[in-house]
C-alpha positions in Angstrom: 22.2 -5.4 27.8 25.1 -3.7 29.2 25.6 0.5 28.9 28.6 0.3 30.3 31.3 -2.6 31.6 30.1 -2.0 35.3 26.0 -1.6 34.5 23.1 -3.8 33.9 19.7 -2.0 32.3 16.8 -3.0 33.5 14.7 -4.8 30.2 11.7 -2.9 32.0 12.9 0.2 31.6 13.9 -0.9 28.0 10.7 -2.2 26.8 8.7 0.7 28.5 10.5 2.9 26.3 10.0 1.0 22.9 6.2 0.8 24.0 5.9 4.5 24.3 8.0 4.7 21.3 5.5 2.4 19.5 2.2 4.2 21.2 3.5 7.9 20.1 3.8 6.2 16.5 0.5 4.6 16.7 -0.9 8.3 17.6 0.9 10.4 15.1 -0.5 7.6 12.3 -4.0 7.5 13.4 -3.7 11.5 14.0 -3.6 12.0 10.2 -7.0 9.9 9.5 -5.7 7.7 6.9 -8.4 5.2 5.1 -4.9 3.2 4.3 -1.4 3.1 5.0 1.1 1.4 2.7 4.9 0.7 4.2 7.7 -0.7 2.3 8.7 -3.0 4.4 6.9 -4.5 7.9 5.4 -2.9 10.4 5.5 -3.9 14.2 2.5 -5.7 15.6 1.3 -3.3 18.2 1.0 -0.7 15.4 -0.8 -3.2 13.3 -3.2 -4.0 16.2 -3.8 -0.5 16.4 -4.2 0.3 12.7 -6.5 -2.7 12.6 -8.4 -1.2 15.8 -8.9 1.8 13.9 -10.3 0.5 10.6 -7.4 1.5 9.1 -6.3 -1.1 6.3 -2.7 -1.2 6.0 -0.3 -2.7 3.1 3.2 -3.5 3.6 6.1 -4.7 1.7 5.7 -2.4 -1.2 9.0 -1.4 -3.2 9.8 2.4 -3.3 9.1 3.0 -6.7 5.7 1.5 -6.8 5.0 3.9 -3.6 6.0 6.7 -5.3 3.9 5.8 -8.3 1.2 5.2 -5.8 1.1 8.8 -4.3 2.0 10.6 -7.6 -1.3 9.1 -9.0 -3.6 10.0 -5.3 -2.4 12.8 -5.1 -0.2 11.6 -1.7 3.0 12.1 0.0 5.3 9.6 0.7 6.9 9.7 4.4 10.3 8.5 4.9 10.1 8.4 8.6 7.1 8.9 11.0 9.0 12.0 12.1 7.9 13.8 8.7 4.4 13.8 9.1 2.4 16.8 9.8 1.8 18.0 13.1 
């Protein structure tokens, strides 16, 4: 992986940052106390691990509209990105 034509990155300092990445997701899912998470499409493994971990039962590869169908009968919101959830 090249930044620029004369530079190398380190993988280490690359995969250090997806793992905080993936740990801060990990947090700011299991922050909210979910019985159940459903994604539309896959979810990485560590979060999976984690989810699993946590007794949390998750569901992926579930198209949009059956999401939205899904929350509007719960009662639930559906999160486009892990940035929208509530602090």
């Amino acid at each position: 992986y090249y930044r620029d034509l004369n530079e190398l990155a380190s993988f280490d300092v690359l995969l250090n940052q997806e793992e905080n990445y993936l740990s801060l997701t990990a947090f700011k899912l299991t922050e909210q106390n979910p019985d159940i998470v459903i994604v539309e499409k896959t979810v990485a493994s560590f979060i999976k691990d984690t989810l699993k971990q946590k007794g949390i039962s998750l569901i992926m590869n579930v198209k949009e509209s059956l999401l939205i169908r899904i929350a509007s009968c719960t009662g639930c919101k559906v999160y486009n990105s892990i940035d929208e959830l509530p602090n």
